[in-house]
N, C-alpha and C positions, 0 to 999 in steps of 0.2 A: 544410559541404557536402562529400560526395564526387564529384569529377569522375571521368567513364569517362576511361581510357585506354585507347585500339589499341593493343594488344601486336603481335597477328599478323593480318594481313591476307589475307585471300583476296578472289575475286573478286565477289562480291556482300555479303560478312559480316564480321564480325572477329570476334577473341575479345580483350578484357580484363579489366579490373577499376576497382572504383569506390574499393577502398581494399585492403590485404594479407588480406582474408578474404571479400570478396564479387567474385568471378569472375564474366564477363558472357558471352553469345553475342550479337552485336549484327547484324541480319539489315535490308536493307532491302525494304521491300516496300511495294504499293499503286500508285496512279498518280502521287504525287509523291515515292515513291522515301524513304518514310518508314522513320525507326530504329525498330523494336522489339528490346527486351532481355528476354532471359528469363536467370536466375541460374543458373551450371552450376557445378560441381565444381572443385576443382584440378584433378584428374587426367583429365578433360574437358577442361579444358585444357590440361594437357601434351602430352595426345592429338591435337589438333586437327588435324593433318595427316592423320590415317588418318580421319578421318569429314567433311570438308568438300569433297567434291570436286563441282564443280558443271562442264556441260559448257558450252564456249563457245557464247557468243551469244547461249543464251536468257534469256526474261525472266524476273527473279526467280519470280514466282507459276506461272511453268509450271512451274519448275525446283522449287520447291516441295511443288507438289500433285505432278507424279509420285513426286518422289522420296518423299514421304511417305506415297503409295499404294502404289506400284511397288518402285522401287528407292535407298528410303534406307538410310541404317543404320540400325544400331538406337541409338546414341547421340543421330542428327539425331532419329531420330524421337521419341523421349523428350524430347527438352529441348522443341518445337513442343509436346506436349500439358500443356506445364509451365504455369502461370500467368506470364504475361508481367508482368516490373518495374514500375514505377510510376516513368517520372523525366521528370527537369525538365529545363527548357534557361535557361541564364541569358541577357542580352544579348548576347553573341556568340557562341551556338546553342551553347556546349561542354551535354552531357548532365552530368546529376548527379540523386545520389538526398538524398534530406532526410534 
């Protein structure tokens, strides 16, 4: 099994990885504040800083659909129209892909 690991945190999202070649964008969203993972680049994620900025207070899905209508980047908004990961959660909710 590979476990995600947070590398870098931001306010609603993070960025890590599930082993040294699959990089993750881990976004929470919904009403119970669910993990979705879509697989990004290294250098996505060395970037992270310059395309994650979300503003205080609101809720993830407003923050979201504007910024993916509006005013996201163009990084955010590529990884969102990506196919979202497929993982798992074992007995103590850590994520992992098969």
């Amino acid at each position: 099994m590979r476990f995600y690991k947070r590398i870098k945190i931001g306010q609603w999202e993070s960025v890590g990885k599930f082993d040294d070649e699959i990089y993750a964008f881990e976004a929470l969203g919904g009403r119970l504040n669910q993990a979705i993972f879509w697989q990004i680049t290294k250098e996505e994620f060395d970037s992270y800083g310059t395309w994650n900025d979300h503003t205080e207070g609101e809720e993830l899905y407003k923050v979201l659909v504007y910024k993916l209508y509006y005013d996201c980047t163009k990084t955010m908004a590529d990884i969102f129209q990506r196919e979202e990961l497929i993982v798992k959660y074992d007995e103590s909710g850590k994520a992992y892909l098969d």
